[in-house]
C-alpha positions, 0 to 999 in steps of 0.5 A, a space after each residue: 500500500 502507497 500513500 503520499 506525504 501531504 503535510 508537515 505537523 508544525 508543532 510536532 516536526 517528526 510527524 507527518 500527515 499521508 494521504 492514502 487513494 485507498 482509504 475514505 473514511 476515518 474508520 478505514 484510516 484507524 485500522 491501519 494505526 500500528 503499522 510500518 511506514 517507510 520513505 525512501 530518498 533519491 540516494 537510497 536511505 531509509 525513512 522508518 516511522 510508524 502510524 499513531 493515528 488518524 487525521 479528520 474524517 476523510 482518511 488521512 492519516 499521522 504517521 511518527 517517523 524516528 528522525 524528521 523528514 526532510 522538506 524534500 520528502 513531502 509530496 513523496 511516495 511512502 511505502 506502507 506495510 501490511 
């Protein structure tokens, strides 16, 4: 499953928020709460972070990565796991 990074969280820098075609409805997006989430860069390195929960009522959802993001990763494709 694919999503795509939308926002950054201001007050919390190593959150960000991920749109996911799939998914319509808050129900949907707190289903996936718990699971892997990774970003890749043009060099190759690994973005780990996790899903913490959902973001307003039409799917998208907070995912909490280890370290923050770069600027360059939003509108970026991230990878979920199932």
């Amino acid at each position: 499953m694919e999503g795509v990074i939308v926002n950054y969280r201001i007050k919390y820098t190593k959150e960000v928020v991920i749109l996911i075609p799939e998914i319509k409805s808050r129900r949907e997006a707190v289903k996936l709460i718990g699971k892997k989430v990774v970003w890749i860069d043009e060099k190759g390195k690994e973005w780990e972070g996790k899903i913490v929960g959902a973001h307003g009522n039409n799917g998208a959802i907070r995912a909490k990565f280890t370290v923050p993001l770069p600027p360059k990763a939003l509108g970026k494709v991230v990878k979920i796991s199932e």
